[in-house]
Backbone bond lengths (Angstrom), bond angles and torsions (degrees), N, CA, C in turn:
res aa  C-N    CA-C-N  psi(-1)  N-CA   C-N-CA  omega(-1)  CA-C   N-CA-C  phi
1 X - - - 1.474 - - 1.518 108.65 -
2 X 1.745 119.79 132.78 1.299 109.48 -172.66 1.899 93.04 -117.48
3 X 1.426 114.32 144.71 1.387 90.07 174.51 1.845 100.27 -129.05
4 X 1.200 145.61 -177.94 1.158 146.34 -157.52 1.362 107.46 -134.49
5 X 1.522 99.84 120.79 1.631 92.18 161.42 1.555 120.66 -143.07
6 X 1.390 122.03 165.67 1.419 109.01 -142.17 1.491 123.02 -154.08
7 X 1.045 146.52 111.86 1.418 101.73 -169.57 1.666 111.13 -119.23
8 X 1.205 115.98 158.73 1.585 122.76 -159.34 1.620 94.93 -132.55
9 X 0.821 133.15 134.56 1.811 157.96 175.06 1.495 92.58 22.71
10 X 1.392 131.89 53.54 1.261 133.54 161.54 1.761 109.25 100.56
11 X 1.360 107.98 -15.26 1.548 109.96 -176.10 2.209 90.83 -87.30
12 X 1.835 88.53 149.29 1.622 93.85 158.24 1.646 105.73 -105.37
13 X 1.406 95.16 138.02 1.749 92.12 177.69 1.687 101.18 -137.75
14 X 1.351 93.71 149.46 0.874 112.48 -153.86 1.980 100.95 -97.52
15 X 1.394 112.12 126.39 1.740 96.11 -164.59 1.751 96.11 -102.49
16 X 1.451 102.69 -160.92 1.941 108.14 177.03 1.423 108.82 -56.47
17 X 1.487 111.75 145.41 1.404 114.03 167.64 1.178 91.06 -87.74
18 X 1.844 108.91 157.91 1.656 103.98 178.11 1.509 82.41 -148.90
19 X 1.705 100.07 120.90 1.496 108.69 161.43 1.511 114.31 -76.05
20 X 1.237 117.16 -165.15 1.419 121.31 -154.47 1.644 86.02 -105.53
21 X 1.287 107.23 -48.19 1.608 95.71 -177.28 1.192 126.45 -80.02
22 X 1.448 103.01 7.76 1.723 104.03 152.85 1.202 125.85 -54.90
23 X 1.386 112.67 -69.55 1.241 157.48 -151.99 1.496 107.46 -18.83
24 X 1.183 104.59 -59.16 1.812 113.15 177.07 1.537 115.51 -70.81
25 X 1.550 119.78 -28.58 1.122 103.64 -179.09 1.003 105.88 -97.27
26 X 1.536 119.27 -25.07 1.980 121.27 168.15 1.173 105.23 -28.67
27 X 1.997 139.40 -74.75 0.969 131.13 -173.79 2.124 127.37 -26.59
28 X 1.384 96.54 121.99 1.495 108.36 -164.63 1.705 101.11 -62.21
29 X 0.953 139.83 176.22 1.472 149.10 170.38 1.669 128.93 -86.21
30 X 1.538 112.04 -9.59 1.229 131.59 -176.98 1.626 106.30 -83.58
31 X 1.748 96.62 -136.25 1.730 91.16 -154.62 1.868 87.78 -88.20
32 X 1.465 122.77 -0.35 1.538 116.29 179.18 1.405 107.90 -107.18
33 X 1.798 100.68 64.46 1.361 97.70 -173.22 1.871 91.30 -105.65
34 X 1.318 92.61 140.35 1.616 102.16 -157.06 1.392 141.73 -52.87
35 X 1.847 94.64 -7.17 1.367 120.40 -173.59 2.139 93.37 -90.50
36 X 1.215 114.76 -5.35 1.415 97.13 -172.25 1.218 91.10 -117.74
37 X 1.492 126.99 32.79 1.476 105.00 -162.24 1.938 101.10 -120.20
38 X 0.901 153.86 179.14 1.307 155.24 159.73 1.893 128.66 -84.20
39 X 1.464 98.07 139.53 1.349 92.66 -167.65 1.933 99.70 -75.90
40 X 1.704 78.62 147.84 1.575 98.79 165.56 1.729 90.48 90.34
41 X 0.953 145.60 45.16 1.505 125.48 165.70 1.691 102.67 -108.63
42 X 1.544 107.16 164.76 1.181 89.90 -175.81 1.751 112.80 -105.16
43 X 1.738 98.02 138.68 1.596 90.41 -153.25 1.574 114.92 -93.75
44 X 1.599 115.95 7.88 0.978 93.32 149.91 1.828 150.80 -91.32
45 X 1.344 81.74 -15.45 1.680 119.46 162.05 1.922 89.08 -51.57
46 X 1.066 134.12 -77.90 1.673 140.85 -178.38 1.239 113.62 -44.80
47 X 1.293 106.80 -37.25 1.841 95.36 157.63 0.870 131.56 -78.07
48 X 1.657 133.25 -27.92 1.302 138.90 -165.35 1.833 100.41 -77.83
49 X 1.290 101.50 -44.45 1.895 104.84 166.66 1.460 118.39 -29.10
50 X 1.703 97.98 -66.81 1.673 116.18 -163.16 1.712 87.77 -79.23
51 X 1.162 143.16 -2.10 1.204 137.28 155.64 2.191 111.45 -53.34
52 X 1.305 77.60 -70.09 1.584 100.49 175.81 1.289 112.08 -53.88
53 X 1.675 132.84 -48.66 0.973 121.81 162.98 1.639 145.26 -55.32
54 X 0.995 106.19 -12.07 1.492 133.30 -176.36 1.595 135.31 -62.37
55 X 1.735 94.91 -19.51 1.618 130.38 -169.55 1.964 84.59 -92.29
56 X 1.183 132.37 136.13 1.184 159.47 152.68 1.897 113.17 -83.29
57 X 1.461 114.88 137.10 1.229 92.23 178.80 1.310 128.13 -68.92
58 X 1.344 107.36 2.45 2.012 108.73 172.50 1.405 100.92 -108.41
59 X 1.204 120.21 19.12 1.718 110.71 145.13 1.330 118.36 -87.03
60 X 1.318 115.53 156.05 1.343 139.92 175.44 1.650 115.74 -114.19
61 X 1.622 88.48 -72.81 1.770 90.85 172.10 1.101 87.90 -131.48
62 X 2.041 97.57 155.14 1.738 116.77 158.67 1.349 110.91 -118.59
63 X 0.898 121.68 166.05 1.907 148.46 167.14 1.258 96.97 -101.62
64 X 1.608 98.24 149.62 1.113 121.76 173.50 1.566 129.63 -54.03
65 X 1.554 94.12 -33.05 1.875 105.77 173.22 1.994 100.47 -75.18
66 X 1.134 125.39 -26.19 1.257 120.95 -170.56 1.446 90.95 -69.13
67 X 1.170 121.72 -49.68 1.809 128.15 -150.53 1.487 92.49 -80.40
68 X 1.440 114.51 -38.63 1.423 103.78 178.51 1.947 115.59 -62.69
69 X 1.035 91.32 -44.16 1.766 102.84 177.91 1.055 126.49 -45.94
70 X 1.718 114.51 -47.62 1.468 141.70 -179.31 1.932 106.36 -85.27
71 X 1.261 123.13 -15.93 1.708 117.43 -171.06 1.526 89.96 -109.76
72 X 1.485 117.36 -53.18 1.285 91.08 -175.19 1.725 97.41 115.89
73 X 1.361 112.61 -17.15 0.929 122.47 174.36 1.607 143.28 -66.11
74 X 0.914 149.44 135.90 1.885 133.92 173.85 1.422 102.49 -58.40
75 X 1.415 108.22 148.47 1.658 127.59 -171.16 1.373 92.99 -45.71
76 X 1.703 123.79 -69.58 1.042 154.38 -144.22 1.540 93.04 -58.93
77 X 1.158 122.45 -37.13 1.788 134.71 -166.01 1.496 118.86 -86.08
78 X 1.684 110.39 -22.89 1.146 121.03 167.47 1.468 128.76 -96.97
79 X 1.218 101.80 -6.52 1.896 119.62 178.83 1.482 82.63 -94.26
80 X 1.168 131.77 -54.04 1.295 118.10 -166.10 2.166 116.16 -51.19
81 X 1.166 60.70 -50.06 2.191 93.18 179.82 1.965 92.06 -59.49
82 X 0.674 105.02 -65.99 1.789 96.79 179.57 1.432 130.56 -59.89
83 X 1.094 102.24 -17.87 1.804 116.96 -172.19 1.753 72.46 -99.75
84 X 1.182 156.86 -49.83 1.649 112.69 173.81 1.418 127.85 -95.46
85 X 1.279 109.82 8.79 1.688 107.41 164.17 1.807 71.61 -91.76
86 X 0.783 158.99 -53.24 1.624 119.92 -152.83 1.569 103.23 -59.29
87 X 1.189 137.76 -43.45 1.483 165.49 -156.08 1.514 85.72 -65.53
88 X 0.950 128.63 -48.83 1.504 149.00 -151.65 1.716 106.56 -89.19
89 X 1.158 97.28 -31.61 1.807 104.75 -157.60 1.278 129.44 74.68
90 X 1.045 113.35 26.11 1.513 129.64 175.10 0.916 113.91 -67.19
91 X 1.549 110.80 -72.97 1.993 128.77 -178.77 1.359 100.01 -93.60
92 X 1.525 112.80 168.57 1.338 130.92 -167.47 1.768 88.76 -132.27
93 X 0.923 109.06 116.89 1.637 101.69 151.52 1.504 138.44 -104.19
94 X 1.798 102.58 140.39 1.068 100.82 -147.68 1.684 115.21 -74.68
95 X 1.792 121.42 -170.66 1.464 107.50 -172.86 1.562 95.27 -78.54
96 X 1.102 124.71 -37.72 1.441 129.19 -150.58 1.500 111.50 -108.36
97 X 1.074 133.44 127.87 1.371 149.74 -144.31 2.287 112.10 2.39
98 X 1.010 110.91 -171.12 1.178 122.89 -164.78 1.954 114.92 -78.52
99 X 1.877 88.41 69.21 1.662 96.40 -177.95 1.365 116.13 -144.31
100 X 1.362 120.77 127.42 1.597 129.77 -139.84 2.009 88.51 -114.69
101 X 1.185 97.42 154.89 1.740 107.04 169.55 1.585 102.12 -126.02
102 X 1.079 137.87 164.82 1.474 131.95 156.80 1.103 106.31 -81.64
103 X 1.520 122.57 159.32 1.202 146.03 -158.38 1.491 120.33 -97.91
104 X 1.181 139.65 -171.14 1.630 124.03 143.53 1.356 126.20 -70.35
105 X 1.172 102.54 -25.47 1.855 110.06 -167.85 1.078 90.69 -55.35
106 X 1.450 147.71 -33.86 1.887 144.07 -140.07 1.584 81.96 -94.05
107 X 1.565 132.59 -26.11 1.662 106.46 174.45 1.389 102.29 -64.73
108 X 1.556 122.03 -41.69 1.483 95.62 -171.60 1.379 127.24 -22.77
109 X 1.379 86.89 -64.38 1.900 104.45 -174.01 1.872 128.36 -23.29
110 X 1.544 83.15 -41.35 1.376 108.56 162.51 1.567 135.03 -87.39
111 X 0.910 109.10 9.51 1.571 110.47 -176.62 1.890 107.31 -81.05
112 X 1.103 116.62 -29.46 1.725 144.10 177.93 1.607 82.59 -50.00
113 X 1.777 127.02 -61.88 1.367 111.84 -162.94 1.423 118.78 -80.64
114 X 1.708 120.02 29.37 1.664 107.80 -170.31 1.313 93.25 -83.37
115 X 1.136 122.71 -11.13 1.950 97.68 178.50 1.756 103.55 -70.89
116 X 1.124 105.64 -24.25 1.907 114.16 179.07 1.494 97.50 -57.36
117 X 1.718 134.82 -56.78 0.992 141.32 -146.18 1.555 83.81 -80.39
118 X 1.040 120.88 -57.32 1.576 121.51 -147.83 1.850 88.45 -79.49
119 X 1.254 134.99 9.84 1.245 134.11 172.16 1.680 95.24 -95.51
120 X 1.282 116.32 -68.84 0.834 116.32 -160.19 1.800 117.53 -77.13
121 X 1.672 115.76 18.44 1.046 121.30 169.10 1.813 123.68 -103.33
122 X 1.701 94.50 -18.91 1.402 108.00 174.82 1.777 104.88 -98.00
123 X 1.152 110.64 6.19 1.634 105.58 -168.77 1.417 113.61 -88.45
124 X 1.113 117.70 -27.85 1.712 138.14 -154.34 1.489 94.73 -81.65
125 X 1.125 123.79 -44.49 1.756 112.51 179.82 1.439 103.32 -80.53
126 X 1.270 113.43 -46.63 1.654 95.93 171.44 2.024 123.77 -44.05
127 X 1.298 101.95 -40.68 1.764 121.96 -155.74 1.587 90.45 -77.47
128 X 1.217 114.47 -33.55 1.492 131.46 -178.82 1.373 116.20 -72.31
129 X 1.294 128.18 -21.88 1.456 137.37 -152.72 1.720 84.55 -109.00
130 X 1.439 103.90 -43.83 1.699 105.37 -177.67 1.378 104.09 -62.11
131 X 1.243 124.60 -61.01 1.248 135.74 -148.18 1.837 108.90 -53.09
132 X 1.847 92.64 -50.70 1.443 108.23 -178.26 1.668 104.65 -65.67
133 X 1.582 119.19 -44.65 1.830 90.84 -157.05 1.521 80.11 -116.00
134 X 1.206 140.99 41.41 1.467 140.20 131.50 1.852 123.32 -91.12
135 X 1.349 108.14 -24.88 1.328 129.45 -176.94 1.669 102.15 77.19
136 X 1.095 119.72 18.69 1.306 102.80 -174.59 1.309 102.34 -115.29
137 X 1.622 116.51 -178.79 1.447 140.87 167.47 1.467 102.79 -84.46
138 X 1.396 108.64 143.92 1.456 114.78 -170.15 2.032 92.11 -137.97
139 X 0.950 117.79 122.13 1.685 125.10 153.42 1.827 123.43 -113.13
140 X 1.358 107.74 132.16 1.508 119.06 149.56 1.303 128.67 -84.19
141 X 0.916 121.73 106.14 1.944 133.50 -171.94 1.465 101.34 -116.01
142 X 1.333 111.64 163.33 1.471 131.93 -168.28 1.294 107.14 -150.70
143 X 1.254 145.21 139.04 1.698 150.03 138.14 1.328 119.86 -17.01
144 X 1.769 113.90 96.54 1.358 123.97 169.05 1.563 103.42 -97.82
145 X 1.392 155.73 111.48 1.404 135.21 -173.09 1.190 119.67 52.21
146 X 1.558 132.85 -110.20 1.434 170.91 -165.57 1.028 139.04 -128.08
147 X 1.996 89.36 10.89 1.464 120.44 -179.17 1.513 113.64 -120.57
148 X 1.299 123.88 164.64 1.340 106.30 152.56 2.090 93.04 -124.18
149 X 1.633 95.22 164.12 1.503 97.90 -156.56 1.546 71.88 -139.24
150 X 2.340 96.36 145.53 0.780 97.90 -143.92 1.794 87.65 -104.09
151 X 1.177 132.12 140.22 1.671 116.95 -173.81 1.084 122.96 -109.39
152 X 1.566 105.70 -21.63 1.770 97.64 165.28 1.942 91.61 -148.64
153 X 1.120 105.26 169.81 1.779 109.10 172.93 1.746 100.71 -170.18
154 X 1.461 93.45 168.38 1.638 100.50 -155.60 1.276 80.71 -138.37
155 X 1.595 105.98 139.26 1.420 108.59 172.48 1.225 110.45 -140.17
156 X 1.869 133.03 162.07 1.757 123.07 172.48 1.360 107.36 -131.96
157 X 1.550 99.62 165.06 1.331 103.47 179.58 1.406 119.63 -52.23
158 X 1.492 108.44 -39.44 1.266 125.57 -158.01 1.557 116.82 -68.60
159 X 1.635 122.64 -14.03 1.102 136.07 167.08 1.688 103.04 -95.93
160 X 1.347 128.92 154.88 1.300 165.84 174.79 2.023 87.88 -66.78
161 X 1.667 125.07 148.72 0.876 95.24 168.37 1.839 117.39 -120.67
162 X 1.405 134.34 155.45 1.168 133.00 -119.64 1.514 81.56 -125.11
163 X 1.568 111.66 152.81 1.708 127.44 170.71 1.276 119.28 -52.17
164 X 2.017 101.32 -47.92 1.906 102.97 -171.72 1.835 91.11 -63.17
165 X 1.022 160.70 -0.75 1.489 130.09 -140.26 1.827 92.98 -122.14
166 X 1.264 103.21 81.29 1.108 107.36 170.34 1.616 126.42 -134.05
167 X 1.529 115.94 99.40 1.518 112.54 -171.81 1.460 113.98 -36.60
168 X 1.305 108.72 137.14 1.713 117.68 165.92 1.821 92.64 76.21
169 X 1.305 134.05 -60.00 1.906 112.49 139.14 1.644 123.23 33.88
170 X 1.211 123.19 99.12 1.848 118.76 158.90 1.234 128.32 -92.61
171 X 1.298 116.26 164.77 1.639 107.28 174.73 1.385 83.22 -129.21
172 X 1.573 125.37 172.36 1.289 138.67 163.43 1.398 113.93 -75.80
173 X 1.581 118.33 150.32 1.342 107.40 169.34 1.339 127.60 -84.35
174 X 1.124 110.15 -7.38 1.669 114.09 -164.40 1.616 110.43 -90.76
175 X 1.577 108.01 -18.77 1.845 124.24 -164.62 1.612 117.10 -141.07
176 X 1.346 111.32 40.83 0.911 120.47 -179.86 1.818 108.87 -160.70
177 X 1.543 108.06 144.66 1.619 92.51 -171.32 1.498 110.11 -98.20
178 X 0.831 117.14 24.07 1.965 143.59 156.90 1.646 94.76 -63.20
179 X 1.201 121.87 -86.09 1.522 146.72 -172.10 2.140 96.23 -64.74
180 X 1.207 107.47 -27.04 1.890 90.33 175.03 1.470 94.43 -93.52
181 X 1.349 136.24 0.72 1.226 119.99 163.77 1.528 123.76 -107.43
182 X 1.100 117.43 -24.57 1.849 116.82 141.97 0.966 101.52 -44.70
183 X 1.375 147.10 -55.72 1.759 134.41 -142.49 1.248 95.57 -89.24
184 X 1.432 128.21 -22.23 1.826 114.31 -141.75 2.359 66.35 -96.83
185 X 1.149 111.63 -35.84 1.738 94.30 -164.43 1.583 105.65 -81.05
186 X 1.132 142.89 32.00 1.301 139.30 -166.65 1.723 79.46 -123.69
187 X 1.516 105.53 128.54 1.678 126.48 151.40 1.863 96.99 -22.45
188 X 1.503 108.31 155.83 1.153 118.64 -172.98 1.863 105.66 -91.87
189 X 1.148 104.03 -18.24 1.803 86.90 167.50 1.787 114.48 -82.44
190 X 1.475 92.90 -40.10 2.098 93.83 172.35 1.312 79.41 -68.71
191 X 1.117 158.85 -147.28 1.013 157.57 -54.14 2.064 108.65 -79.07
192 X 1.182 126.51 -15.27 1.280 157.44 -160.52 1.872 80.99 -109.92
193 X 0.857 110.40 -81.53 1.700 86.27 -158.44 1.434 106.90 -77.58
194 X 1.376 128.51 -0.08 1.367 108.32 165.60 1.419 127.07 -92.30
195 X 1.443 105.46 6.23 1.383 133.08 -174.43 1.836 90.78 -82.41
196 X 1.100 113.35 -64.07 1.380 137.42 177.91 1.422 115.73 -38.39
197 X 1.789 104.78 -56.20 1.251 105.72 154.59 1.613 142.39 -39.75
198 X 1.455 90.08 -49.16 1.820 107.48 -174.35 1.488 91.12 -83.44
199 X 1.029 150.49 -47.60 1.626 131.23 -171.97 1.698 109.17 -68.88
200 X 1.201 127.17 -28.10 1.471 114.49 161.05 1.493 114.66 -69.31
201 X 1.189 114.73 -43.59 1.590 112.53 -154.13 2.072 98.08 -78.21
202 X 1.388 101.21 -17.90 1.674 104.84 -166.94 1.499 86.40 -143.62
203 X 1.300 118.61 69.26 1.859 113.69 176.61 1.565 110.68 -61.22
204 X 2.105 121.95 -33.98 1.068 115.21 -153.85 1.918 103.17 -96.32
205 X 1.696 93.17 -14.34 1.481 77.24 -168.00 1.672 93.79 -96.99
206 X 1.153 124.30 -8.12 1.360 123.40 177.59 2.091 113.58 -83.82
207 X 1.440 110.63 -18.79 1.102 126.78 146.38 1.390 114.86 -49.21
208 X 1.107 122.40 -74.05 1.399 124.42 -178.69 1.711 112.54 -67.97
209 X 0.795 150.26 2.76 1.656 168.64 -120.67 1.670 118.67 -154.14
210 X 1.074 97.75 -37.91 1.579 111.89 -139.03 2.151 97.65 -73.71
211 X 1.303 98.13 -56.13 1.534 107.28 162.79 1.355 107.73 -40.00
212 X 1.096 130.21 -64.77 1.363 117.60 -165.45 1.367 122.82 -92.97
213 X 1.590 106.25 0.19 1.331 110.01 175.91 1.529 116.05 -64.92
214 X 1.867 99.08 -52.64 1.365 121.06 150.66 1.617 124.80 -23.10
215 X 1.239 113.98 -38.79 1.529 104.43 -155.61 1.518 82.53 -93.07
216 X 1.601 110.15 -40.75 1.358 86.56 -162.94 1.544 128.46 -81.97
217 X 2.025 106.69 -6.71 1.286 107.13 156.58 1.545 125.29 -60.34
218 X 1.577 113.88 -33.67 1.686 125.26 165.93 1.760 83.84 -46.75
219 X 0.842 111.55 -112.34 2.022 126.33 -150.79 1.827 98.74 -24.61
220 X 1.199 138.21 -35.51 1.642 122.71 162.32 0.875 99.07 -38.09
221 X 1.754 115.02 -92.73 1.423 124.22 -154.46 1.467 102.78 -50.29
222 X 1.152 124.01 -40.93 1.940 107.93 175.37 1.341 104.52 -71.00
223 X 1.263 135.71 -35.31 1.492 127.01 -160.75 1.195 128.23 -96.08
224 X 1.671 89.14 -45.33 1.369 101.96 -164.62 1.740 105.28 128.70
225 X 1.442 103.64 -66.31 1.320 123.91 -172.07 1.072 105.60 -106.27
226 X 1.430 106.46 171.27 1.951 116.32 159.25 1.909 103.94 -139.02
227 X 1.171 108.82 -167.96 1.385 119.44 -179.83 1.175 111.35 -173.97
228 X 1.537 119.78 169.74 1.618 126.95 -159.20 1.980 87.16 -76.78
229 X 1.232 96.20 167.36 1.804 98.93 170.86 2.055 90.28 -86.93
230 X 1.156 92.35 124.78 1.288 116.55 156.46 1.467 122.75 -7.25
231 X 1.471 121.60 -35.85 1.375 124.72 -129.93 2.194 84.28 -146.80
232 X 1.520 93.44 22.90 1.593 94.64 -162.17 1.327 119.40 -93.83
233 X 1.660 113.24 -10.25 1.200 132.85 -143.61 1.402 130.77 147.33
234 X 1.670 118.14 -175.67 1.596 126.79 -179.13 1.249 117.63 -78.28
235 X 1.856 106.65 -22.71 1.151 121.25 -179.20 1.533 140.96 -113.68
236 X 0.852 149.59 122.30 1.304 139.58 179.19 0.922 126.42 -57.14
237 X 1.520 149.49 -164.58 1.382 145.54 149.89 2.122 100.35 -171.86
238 X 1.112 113.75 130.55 1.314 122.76 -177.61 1.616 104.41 -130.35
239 X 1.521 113.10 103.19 1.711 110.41 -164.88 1.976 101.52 -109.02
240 X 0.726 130.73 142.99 1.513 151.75 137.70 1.640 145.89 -92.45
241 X 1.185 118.00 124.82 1.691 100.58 -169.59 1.460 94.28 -74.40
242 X 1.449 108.69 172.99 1.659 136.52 -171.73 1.361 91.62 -140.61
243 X 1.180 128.31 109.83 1.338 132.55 -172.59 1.239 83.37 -111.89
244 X 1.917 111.04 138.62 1.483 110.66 -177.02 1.683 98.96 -102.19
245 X 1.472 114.99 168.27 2.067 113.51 169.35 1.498 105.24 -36.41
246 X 1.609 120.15 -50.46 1.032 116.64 -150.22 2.127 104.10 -85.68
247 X 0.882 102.58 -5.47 1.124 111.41 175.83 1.599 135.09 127.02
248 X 1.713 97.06 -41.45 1.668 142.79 177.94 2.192 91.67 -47.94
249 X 1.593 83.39 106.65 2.218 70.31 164.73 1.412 117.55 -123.90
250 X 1.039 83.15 162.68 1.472 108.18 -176.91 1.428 126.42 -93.98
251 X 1.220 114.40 -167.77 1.572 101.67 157.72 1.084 102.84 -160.38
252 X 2.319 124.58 150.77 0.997 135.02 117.04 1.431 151.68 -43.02
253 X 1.243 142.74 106.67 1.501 145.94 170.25 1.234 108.42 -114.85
254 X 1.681 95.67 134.44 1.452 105.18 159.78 1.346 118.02 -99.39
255 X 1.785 137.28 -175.14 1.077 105.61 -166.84 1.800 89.02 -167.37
256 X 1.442 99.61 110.31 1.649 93.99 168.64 1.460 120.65 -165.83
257 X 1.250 108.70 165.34 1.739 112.97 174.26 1.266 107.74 -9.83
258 X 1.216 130.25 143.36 1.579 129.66 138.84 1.272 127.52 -55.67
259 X 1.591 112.01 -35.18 1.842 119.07 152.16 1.310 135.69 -54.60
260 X 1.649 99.78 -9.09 1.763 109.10 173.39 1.535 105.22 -115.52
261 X 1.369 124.91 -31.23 1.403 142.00 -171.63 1.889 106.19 -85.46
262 X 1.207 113.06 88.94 1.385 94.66 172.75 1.526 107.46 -135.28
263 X 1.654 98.69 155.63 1.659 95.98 -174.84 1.419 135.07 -8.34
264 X 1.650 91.27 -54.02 1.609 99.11 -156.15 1.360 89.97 -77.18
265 X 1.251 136.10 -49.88 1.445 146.26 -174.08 1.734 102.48 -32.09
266 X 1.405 102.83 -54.27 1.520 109.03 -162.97 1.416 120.94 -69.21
267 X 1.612 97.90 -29.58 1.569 119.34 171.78 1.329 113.74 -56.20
268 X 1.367 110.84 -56.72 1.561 140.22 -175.12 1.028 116.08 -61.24
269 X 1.508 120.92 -97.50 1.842 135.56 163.36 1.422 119.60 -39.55
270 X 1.543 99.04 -69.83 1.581 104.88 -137.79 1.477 106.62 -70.91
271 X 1.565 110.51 -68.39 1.579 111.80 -179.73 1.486 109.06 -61.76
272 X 1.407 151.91 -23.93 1.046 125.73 175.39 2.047 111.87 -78.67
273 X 1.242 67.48 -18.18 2.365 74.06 167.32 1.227 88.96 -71.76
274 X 1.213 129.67 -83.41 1.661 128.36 -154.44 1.540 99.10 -62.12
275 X 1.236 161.00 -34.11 1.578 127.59 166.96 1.283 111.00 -70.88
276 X 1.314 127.69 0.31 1.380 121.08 174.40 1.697 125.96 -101.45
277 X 1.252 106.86 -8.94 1.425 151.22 151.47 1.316 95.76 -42.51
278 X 1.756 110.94 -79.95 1.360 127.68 -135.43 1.909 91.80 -78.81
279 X 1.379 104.13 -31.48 1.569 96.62 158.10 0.982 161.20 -82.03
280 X 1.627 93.07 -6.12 0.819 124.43 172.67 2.072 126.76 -57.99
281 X 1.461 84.03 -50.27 0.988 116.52 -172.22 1.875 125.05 -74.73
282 X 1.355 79.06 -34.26 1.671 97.88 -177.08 1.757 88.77 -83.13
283 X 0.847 124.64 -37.87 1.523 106.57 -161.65 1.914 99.47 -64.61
284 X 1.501 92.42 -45.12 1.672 112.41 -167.56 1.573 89.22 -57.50
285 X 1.418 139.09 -32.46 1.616 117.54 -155.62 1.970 79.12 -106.51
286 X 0.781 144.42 9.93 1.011 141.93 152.34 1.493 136.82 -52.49
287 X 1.603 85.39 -58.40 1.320 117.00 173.07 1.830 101.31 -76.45
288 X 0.945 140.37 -44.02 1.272 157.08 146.88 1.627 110.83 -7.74
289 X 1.107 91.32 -58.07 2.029 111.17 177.36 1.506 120.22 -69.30
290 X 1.318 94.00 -41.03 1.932 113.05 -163.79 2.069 90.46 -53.56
């Protein structure tokens, strides 16, 4: 039996007890499903998250059978988990039978990403300016897990429209040059153990991946950019990091036909538009912050 203790603005609180023969079925059903997760974390801290995560923005209130449904969790494991986000101020419980809302305190949590917001509020006329006199689709994505998720994208008539271009949308990191340009801007030890990460959690597709993941982290650090190999598909893809003030990057992709996207084009136009974009932009959300 492991039990948790903790302390938060001077209070001790007390978190889920978690027996041992929980343990495997404790794990929630979402993206902290236990086979993708890392050894040694602490798991009741990992439940109390996928607790929090669980609320949709057209929720209001949940029940305990909802939270159980959505974590993946035993009844017994999620009453436990709520009686210390209540402790916490997290959840609110309601007057009438056993149903919690989140609180305000859970914006705190988020206040760390306004340089994200204030990126992604100066980005859209830039991504837009590309989109129209490049003809292409342009997306901003960020690091969800083993994903990158896509948060805003600009699209025109004047381009055909393409599969990757889907708001809220992931690509993988290991097979896509979205994800070799997150990896190539991450410090060389994160970038080394999250490499590490993705070849256990995805051994076969990171097997098949892994060569070209490489090359295309080589061509950032030489370029700047990377892009799909030529010869990859219907579609193109031309990615850039977005390094934010605070450090945390992101990335630009553009995104089009292979009949509009060609070598010389990409050499020429496209990627020197998109790092000039990407500076565009960072300077502007910079100024944004000041």
């Amino acid at each position: 039996m492991e039990s948790l203790q903790f302390a938060y603005r001077g209070t001790i609180v007390q978190a889920a007890t978690v027996h041992e023969s929980d343990r495997s079925r404790d794990m929630p059903r979402s993206r902290h499903d236990e086979h993708r997760l890392p050894a040694g974390l602490v798991m009741p801290f990992v439940r109390a998250l996928a607790i929090l995560e669980a609320w949709t923005p057209q929720d209001r209130w949940l029940g305990t059978a909802e939270l159980t449904a959505r974590t993946g969790f035993p009844r017994t494991s999620v009453i436990r988990l709520c009686q210390a986000l209540l402790q916490l101020g997290y959840l609110c419980l309601g007057a009438t039978g056993p149903k919690y809302r989140l609180t305000a305190a859970v914006l705190g949590l988020g206040y760390a990403t306004y340089s994200t917001a204030a990126v992604r509020k100066v980005a859209r006329t830039y991504m837009q300016t590309y989109a129209d006199e490049c003809s292409l689709h342009v997306m901003l994505a960020a690091r969800q897990d083993l994903t990158l998720r896509q948060l805003e994208n600009c699209s025109t008539l004047a381009a055909p429209q393409t599969s990757t271009m889907l708001l809220g949308g992931s690509m993988e990191l290991a097979s896509t040059p979205a994800g070799w340009a997150f990896l190539a801007a991450l410090p060389e030890r994160d970038r080394v153990n999250l490499i590490e990460h993705v070849a256990s959690v995805q051994p076969r597709e990171w097997s098949r991946m892994r060569r070209r993941s490489y090359e295309g982290i080589a061509q950032v650090q030489q370029y700047g950019w990377c892009a799909s190999p030529m010869e990859s598909g219907n579609e193109i893809m031309i990615a850039a990091p977005l390094p934010l003030p605070d450090g945390t990057p992101m990335v630009l992709a553009s995104v089009g036909l292979s009949s509009r996207v060609t070598r010389a084009r990409v050499e020429r136009e496209l990627a020197p538009r998109l790092l000039a974009m990407s500076g565009g932009i960072l300077q502007a959300s910079s100024n944004e912050l000041q």
